[in-house]
C-alpha positions as CSV (number, residue, x, y, z in Angstrom):
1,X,68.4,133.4,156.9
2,X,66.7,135.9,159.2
3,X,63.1,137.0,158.6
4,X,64.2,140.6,157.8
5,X,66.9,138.7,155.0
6,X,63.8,136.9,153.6
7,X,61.6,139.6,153.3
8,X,64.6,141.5,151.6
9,X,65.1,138.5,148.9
10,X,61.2,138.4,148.3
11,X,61.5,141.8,146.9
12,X,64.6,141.5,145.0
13,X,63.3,138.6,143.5
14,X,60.0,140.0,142.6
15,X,62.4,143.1,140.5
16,X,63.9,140.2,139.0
17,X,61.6,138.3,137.9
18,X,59.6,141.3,136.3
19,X,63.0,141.9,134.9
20,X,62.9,138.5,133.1
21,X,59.2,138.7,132.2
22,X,59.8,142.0,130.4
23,X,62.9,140.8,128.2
24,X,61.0,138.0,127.1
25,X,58.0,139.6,126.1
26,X,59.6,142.2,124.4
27,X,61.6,140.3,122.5
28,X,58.7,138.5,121.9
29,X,57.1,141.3,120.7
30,X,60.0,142.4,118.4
31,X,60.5,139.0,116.7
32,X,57.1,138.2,116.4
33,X,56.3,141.6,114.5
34,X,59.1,140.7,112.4
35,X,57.7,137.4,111.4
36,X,54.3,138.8,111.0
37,X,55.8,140.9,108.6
38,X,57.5,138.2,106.6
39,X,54.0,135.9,106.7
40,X,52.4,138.9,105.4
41,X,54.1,139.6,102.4
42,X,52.2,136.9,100.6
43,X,48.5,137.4,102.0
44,X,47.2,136.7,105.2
45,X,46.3,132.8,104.6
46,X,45.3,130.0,107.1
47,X,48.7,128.2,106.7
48,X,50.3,131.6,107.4
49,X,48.2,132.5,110.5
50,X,48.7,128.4,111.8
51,X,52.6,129.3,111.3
52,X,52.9,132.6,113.3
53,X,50.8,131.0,116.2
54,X,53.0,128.0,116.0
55,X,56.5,130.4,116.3
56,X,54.5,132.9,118.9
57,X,53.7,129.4,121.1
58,X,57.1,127.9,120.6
59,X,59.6,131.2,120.9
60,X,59.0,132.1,124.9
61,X,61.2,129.2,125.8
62,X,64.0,129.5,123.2
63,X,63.7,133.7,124.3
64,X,64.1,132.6,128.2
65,X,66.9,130.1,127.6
66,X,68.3,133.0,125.8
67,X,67.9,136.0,128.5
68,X,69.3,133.0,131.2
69,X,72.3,132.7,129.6
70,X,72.8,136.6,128.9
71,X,72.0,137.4,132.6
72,X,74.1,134.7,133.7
73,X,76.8,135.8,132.1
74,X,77.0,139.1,132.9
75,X,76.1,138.1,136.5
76,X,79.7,135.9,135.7
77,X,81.6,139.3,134.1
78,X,80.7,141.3,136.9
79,X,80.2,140.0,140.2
80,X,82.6,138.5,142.6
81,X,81.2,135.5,143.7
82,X,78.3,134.9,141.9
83,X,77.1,131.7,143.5
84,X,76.9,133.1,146.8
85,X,75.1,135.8,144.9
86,X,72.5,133.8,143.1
87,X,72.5,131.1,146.1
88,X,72.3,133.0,149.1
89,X,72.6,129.8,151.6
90,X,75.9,129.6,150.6
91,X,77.1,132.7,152.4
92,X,75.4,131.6,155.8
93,X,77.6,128.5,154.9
94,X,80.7,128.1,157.1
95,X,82.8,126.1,154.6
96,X,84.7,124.3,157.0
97,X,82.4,123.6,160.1
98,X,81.8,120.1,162.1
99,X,79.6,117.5,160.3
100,X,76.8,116.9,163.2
101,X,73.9,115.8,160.9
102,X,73.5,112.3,159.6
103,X,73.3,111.5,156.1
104,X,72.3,108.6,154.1
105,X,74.4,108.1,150.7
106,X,71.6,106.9,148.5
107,X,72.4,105.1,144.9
108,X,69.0,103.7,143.1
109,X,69.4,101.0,140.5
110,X,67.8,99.0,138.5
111,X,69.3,96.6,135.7
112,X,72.7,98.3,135.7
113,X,76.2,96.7,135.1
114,X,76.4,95.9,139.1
115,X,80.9,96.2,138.5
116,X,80.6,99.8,136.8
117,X,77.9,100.8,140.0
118,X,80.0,99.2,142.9
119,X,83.1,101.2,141.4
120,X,81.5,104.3,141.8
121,X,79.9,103.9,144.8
122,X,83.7,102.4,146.7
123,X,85.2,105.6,145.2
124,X,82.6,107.8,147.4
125,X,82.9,105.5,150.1
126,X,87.0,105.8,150.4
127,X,86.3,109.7,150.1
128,X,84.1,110.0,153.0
129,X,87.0,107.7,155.2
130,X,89.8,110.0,154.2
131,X,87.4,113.0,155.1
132,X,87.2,112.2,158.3
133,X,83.2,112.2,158.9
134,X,82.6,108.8,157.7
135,X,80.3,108.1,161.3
136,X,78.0,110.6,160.2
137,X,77.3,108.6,156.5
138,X,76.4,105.8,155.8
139,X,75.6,104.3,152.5
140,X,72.8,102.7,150.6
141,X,72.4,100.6,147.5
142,X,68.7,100.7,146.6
143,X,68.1,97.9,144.1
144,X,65.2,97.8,142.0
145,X,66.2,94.9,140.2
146,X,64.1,91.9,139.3
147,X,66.5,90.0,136.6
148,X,67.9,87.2,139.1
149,X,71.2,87.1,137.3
150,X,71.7,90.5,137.8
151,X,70.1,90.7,141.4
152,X,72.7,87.5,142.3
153,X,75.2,90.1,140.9
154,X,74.2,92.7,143.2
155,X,74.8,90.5,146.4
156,X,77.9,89.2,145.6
157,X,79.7,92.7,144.5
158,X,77.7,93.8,148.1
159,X,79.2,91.1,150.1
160,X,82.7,91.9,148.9
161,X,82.4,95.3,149.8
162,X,80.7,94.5,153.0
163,X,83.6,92.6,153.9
164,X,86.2,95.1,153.5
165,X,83.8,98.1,155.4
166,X,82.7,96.0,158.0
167,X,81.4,98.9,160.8
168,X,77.8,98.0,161.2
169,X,75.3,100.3,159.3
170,X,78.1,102.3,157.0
171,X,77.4,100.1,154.2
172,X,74.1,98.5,153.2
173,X,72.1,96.8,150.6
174,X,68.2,96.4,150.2
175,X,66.1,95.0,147.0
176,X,62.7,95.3,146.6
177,X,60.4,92.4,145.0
178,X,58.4,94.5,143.0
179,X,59.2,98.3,141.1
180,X,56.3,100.4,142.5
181,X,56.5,103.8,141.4
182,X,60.2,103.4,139.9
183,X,62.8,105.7,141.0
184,X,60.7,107.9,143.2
185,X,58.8,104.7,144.7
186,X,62.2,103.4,145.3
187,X,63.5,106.5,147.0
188,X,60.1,107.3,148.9
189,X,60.3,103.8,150.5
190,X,63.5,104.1,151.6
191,X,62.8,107.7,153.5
192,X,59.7,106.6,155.3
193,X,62.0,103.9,156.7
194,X,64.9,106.4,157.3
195,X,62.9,109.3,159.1
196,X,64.8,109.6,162.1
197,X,67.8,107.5,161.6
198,X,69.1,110.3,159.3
199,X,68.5,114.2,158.6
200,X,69.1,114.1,155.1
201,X,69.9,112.4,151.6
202,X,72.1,112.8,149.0
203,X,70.5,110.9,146.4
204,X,72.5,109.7,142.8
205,X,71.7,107.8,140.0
206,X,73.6,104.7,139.0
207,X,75.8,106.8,137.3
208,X,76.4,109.5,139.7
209,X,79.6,110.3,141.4
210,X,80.4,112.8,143.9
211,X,83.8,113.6,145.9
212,X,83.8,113.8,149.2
213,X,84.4,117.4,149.4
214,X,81.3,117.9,147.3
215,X,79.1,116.1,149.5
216,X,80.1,117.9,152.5
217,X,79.6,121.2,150.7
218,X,76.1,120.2,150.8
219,X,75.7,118.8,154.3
220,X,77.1,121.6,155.9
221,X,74.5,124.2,153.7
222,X,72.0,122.1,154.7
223,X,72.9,122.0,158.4
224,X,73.4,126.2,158.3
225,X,70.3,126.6,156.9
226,X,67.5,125.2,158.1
227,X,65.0,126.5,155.6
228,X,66.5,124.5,153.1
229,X,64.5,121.1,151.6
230,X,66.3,120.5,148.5
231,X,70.0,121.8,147.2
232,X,70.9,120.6,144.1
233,X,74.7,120.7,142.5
234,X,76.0,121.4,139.2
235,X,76.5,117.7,137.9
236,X,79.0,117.7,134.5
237,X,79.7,115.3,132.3
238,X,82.3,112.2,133.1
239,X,85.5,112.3,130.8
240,X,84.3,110.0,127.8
241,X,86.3,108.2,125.0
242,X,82.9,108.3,122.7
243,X,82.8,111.3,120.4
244,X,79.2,111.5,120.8
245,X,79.7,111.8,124.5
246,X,82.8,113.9,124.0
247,X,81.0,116.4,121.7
248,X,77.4,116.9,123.8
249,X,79.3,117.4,127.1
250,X,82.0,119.8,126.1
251,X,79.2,121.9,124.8
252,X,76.9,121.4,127.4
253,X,79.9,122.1,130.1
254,X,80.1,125.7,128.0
255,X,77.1,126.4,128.1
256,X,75.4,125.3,131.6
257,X,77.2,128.0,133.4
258,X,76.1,131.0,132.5
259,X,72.1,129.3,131.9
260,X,72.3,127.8,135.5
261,X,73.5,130.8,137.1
262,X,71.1,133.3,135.5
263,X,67.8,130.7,136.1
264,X,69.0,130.6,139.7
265,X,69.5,134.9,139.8
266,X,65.2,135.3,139.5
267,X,64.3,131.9,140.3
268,X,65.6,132.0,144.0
269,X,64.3,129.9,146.5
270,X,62.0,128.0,143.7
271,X,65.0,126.6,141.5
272,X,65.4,123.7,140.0
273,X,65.6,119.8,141.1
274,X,67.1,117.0,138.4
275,X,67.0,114.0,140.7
276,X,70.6,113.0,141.4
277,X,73.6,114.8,142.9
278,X,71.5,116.3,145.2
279,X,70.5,116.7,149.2
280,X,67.2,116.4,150.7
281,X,66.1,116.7,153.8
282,X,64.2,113.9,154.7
283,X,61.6,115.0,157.2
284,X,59.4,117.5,155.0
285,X,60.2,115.1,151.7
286,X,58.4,112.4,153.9
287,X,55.9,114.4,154.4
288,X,55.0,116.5,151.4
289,X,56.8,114.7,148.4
290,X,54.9,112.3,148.1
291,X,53.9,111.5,144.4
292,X,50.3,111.0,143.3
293,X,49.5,108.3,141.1
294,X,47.2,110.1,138.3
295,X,44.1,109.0,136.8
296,X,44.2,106.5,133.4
297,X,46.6,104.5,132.1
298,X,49.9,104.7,131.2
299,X,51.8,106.5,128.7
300,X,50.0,109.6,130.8
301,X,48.3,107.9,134.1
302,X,49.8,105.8,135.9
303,X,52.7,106.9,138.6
304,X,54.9,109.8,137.6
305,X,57.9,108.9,135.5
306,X,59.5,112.0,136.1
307,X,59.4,113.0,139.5
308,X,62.2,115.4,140.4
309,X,61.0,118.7,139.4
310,X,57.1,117.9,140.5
311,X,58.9,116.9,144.4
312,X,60.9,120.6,144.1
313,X,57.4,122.3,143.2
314,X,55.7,120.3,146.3
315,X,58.8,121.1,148.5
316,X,58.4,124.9,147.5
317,X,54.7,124.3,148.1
318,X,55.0,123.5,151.8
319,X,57.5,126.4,151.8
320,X,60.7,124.7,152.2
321,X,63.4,126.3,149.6
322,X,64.6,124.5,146.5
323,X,68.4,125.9,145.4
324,X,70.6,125.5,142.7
325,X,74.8,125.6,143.7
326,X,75.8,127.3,139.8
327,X,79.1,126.4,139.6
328,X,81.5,123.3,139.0
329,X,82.2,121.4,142.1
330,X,83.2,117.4,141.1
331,X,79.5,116.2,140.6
332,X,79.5,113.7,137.8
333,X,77.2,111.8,135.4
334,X,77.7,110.1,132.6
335,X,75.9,110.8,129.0
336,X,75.1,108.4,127.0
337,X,77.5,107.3,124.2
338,X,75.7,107.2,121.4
339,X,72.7,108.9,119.1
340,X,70.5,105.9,119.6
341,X,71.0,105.6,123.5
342,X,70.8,109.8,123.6
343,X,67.2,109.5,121.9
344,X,66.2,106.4,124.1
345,X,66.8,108.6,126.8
346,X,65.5,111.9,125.6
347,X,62.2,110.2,125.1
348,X,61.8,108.9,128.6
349,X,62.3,112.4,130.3
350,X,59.7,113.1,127.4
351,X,56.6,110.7,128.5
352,X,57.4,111.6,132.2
353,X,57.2,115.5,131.3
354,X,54.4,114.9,129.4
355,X,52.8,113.5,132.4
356,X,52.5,116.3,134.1
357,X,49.6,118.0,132.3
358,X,47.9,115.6,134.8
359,X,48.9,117.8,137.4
360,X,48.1,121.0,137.3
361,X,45.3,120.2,140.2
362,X,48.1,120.4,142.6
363,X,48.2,123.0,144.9
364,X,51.5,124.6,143.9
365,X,52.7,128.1,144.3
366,X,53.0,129.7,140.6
367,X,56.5,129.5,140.1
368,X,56.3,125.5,140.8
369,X,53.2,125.2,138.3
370,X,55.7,127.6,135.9
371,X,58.3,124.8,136.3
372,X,56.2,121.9,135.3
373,X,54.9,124.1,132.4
374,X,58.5,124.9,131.1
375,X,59.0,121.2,131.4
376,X,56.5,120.1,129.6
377,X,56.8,123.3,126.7
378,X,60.6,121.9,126.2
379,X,58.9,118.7,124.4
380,X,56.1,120.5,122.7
381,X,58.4,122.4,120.2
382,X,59.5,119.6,118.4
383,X,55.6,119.1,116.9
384,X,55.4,123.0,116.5
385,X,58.1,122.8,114.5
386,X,57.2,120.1,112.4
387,X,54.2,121.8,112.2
388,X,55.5,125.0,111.1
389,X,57.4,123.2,108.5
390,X,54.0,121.2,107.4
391,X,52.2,124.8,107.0
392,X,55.2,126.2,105.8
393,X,54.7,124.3,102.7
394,X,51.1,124.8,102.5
395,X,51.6,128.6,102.0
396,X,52.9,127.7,98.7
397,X,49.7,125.8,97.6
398,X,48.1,128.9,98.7
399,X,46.7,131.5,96.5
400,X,46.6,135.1,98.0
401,X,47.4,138.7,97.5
402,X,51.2,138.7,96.1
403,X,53.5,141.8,97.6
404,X,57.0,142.4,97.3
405,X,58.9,139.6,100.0
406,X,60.8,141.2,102.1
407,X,64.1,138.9,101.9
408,X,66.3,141.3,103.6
409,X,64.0,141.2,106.7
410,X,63.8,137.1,106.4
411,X,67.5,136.8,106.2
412,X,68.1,139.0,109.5
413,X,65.3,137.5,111.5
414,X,66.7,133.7,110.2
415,X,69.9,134.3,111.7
416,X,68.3,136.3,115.0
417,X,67.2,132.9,115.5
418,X,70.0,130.9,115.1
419,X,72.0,133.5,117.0
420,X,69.4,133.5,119.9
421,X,69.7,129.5,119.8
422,X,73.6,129.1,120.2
423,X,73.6,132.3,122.9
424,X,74.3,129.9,125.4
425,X,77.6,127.9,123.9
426,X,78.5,131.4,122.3
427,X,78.4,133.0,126.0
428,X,79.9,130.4,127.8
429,X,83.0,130.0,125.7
430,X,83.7,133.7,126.2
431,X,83.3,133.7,130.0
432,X,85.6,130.8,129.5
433,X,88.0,132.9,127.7
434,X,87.4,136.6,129.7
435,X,88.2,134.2,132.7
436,X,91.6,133.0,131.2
437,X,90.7,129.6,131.7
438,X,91.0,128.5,128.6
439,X,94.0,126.5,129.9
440,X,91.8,124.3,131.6
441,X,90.1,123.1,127.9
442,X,93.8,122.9,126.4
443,X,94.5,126.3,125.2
444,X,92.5,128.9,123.5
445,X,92.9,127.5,120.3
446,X,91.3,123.7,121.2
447,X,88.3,125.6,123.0
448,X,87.5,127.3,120.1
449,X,88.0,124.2,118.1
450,X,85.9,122.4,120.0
451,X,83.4,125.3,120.1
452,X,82.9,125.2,116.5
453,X,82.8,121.7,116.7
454,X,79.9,121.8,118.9
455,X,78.4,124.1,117.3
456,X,78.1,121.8,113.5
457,X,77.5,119.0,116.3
458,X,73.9,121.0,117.6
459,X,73.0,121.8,113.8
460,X,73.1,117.8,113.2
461,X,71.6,116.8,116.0
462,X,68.7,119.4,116.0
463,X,66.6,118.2,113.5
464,X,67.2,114.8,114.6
465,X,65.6,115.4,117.8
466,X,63.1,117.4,116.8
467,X,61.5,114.3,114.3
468,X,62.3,112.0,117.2
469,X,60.5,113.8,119.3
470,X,57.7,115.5,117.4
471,X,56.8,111.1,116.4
472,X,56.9,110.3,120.1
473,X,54.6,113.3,121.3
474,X,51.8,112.3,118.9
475,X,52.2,108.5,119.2
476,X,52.1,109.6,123.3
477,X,48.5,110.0,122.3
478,X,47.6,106.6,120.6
479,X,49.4,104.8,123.8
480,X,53.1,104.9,122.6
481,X,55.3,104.8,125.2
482,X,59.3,103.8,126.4
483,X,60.3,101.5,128.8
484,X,62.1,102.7,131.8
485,X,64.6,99.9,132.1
486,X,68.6,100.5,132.4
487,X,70.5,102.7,130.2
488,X,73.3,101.9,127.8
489,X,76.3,103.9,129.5
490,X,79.2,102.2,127.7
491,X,80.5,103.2,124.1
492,X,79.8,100.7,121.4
493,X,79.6,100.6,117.7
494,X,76.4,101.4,115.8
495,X,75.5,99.2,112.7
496,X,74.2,100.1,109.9
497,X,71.2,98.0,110.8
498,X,70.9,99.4,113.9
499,X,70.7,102.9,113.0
500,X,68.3,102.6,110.0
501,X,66.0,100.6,112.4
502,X,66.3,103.7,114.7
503,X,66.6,106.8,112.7
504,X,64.3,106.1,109.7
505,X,61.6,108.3,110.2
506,X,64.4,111.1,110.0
507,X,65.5,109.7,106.7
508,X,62.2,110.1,104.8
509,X,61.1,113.4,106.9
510,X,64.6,114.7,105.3
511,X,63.5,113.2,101.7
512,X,59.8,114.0,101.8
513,X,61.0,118.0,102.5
514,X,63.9,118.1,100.0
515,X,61.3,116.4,97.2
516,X,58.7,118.8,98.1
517,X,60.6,121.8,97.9
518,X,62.2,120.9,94.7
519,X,58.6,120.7,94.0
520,X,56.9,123.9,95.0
521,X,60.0,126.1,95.9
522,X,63.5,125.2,95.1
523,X,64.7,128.5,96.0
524,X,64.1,127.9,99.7
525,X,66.0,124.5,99.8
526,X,69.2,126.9,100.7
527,X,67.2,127.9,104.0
528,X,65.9,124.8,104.6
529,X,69.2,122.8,104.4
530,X,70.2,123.1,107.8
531,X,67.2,120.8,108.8
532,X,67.6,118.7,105.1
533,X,71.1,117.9,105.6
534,X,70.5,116.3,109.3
535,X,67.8,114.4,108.8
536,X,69.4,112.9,105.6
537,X,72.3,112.3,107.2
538,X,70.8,110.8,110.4
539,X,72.5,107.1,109.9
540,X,76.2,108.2,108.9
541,X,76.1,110.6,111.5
542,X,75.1,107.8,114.2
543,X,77.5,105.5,113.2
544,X,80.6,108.0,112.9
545,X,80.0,109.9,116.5
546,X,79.4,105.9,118.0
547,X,82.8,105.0,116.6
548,X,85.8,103.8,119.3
549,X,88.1,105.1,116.0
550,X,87.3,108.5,116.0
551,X,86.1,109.2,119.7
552,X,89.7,107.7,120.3
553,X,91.4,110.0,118.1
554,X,89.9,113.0,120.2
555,X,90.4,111.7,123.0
556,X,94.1,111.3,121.9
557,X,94.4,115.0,120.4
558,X,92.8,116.6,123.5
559,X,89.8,117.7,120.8
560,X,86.5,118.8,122.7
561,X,88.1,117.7,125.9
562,X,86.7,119.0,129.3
563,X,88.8,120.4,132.2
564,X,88.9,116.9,134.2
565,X,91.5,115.4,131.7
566,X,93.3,117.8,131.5
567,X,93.6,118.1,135.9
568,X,92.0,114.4,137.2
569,X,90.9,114.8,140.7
570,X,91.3,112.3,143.4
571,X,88.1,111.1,143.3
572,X,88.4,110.4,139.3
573,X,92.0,108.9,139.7
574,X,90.2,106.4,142.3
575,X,87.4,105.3,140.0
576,X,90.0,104.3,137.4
577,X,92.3,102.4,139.9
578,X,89.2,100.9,140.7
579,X,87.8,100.3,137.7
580,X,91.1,99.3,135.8
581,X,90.7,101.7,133.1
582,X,91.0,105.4,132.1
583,X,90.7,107.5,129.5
584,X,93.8,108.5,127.6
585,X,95.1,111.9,129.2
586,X,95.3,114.3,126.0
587,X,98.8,115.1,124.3
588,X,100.3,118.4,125.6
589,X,99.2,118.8,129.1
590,X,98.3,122.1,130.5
591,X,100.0,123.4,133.4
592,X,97.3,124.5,135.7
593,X,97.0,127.0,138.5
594,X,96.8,125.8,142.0
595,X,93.6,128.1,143.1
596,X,91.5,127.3,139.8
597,X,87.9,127.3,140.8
598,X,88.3,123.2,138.8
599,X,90.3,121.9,142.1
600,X,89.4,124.3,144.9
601,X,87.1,121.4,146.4
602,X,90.0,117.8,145.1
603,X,90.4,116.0,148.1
């Protein structure tokens, strides 16, 4: 972009992001008048006060989640090409020009089933051969493992593939003794090494997966704009065969859309980084990326767990942009298959999130210290709304001044909430539908199947979370911590056992708050019931969504399928082969449209 361009996108932005600051506080204004209205009705006590702080400190992220997916989706109703529109680099993008910068293919692993890895990483590697600009890749395993069985692993599946891509430097393989600094240690060594054998990286997680056409989409943005120091793709969920998996990713697939694409409208050149599926350009990352290791000890000191969106804030920093590409383009990951594995993981972006309190000393520019404060506010409203709850019940120990309650206000603001928090599913599967591309879910009538699915899916799992998380927070204080060791990535059945040993603490949050309202205000167990009912049913609900049975079944009936089953790219079709498995293609396949935005970029 020309100096005149970026002058012209400074100003837009700064109308935009007024724009955003001015929704949210106003409808920050409206529903917290509302609820100050509803706290009111019963006296003005301490519990009451504690509660309306709690929902004014926890409601600016719910409200901007909210205005995302609105703007997003009107940005989607209305313009032509809205990611050219919110992602200006992609206009200065030729899409089919020579590949003349050199790229290094980077997959980071530690612990992980080395045959599932190697798959993945052949199936990129035959993508960029029959692309035709395999000379100017090359690809790296980066191993942090230290088990020797599964290092011995490693070297073995590596030799193989050595052997059958034998040109010197295309394929390689380098383990490190010791884990320094985990995944961004990992990375970081690698780049120092790399500056000047290579321009850039794509880096990907051990269960990334990218076609080649995707991965050349981003080389060739990076090579038209020089300005560029991070570019990060839409990465979707891999078909799955577990419902848990099944469920999560056809809503998040409906709802990521319209939220990506109206965060990337006001946050520009400033957007976000999630550490795989990406392309970095290695020169400035040497140079300014690099992580600090913060004072104390671990859970908070220590080195930084997660380090993705603190390298986009010191990227933007040293004035390099940091873009989002909104849209669909076969970027993969896999989510994990079960309620047990999904908290596991939850609570690990958690610690690392919660690390960065540490570092606000930084110097950032304000939108990269908003970023690490919207990070770290997406764990804190799990405790606030325990909280809540906690002085919720207080109120009713309380004795104040007694006025008339106004129930018809409560009931409207109570589902004003709940509206405002399924916005973004709600949304999506209209754009879906305005679009006619329902066909590419299995018809109009399994998307909105599967949408109401979801939907009873989020209302389960909500509550769930929110104990998980609110337990972890506090015990984050006393020491607690995870350890950041290899996730579970393959379906498997939950025992009984397993998921009382796990979900517990939901069990009795769920019986304490039924007892207590029975207790002190049985009329209110109606409006609690939505968190009651979850909590209680924390175990069943773990061991039913785990189930091969009934993630089968879907899988079979095309129920909360996603568009790749229904049209499998060649890059998918190639892991399979590979692999020597696949996930059953639903019953009644849809005839799709050759131009569909799912398989403009199939090889």
């Amino acid at each position: 972009m020309s100096l005149p361009e970026v002058d012209e996108e400074a100003r837009a932005l700064a109308v935009r992001r007024t724009v955003v600051v001015f929704l949210t506080l106003a409808s920050l204004t409206g529903l917290g008048l509302a609820m100050g209205r509803v706290m009111a009705a019963n006296g003005w006590s301490p519990p009451a006060i504690l509660f309306l702080t709690l929902f004014l400190l926890s409601l600016p992220w719910t409200l901007l989640g909210f205005w995302n997916s609105v703007l997003g989706f009107v940005i989607l109703r209305l313009v032509r090409d809205p990611v050219a529109f919110t992602n200006p680099a992609l206009r200065a993008t030729p899409e089919d020009s020579p590949i003349v910068a050199s790229t290094a293919v980077c997959v980071a692993v530690r612990h992980e089933d080395v045959p599932t890895v190697f798959a993945r990483l052949e199936t990129m590697i035959q993508g960029i051969l029959a692309s035709g600009w395999a000379t100017q890749f090359a690809f790296h395993v980066l191993s942090d493992s230290a088990r020797p069985e599964v290092a011995r692993a490693e070297e073995e599946a590596f030799a193989v593939l050595r052997a059958r891509y034998c040109e010197p430097g295309f394929v390689n393989y380098r383990r490190r003794e010791a884990n320094i600094g985990f995944k961004a240690g990992n990375l970081h060594e690698f780049a120092e090494r790399a500056i000047g054998r290579y321009d850039h990286m794509i880096v990907l997680d051990a269960d990334s997966l990218m076609s080649a056409a995707a991965m050349l989409r981003l080389v060739r943005a990076m090579q038209a704009n020089p300005r560029l120091g991070i570019l990060q793709s839409l990465v979707v969920g891999h078909p799955s065969e577990s419902a848990f998996t099944r469920i999560f990713q056809f809503g998040m697939r409906q709802s990521m859309r319209t939220q990506t694409v109206g965060s990337a409208w006001w946050q520009g050149p400033a957007g976000p980084y999630w550490g795989h599926n990406a392309i970095i350009r290695l020169q400035p990352f040497v140079a300014h990326c690099r992580l600090p290791v913060l004072a104390g000890k671990p859970p908070l000191g220590g080195h930084v767990l997660s380090h993705d969106q603190v390298e986009a804030a010191m990227m933007r920093a040293a004035g390099w942009d940091v873009r989002v590409i909104p849209d669909e383009r076969e970027s993969w990951e896999e989510n994990p298959p079960s309620l047990p594995d999904f908290i596991k993981r939850d609570l690990r972006w958690c610690q690392g999130n919660m690390q960065y309190v540490k570092l606000f000393g930084l110097a950032l520019k304000p939108m990269g210290r908003f970023q690490l404060i919207n990070a770290i506010a997406m764990y804190l409203g799990a405790p606030f709304g325990v909280a809540m709850l906690a002085a919720g019940l207080a109120m009713a120990f309380w004795k104040g001044a007694q006025g008339p309650f106004p129930a018809h206000l409560a009931f409207e603001l109570y589902f004003v909430m709940m509206a405002v928090g399924f916005a973004p599913r709600i949304l999506g599967a209209l754009d879906i539908l305005l679009k006619g591309e329902a066909r590419l879910y299995g018809g109009a009538a399994r998307l909105i199947i599967g949408s109401l699915i979801d939907t009873l899916f989020s209302i389960l799992l909500g509550p769930i979370m929110m104990v998980a998380q609110a337990r972890f927070v506090v015990g984050l204080l006393f020491g607690k911590r995870v350890i950041w060791e290899a996730q579970n990535r393959e379906g498997r059945q939950i025992s009984y056992g397993e998921a009382l040993k796990g979900l517990w603490p939901q069990l009795v949050f769920g019986a304490f708050l039924a007892a207590a309202l029975v207790w002190i205000a049985p009329g209110a167990l109606a409006w609690a019931a939505p968190t009651i009912l979850p909590a209680v049913l924390a175990i069943p609900f773990a061991r039913l969504s785990a189930g091969a049975v009934l993630g089968r079944f879907m899988a079979r009936h095309g129920i909360c399928a996603i568009p790749d089953e229904y049209a499998r790219s060649a890059t998918l079709a190639r892991l399979a082969e590979l692999r020597g498995a696949d996930i059953a293609a639903p019953e009644e396949p849809v005839e799709l449209a050759a131009d569909t935005a799912l398989v403009e970029g199939a090889e």
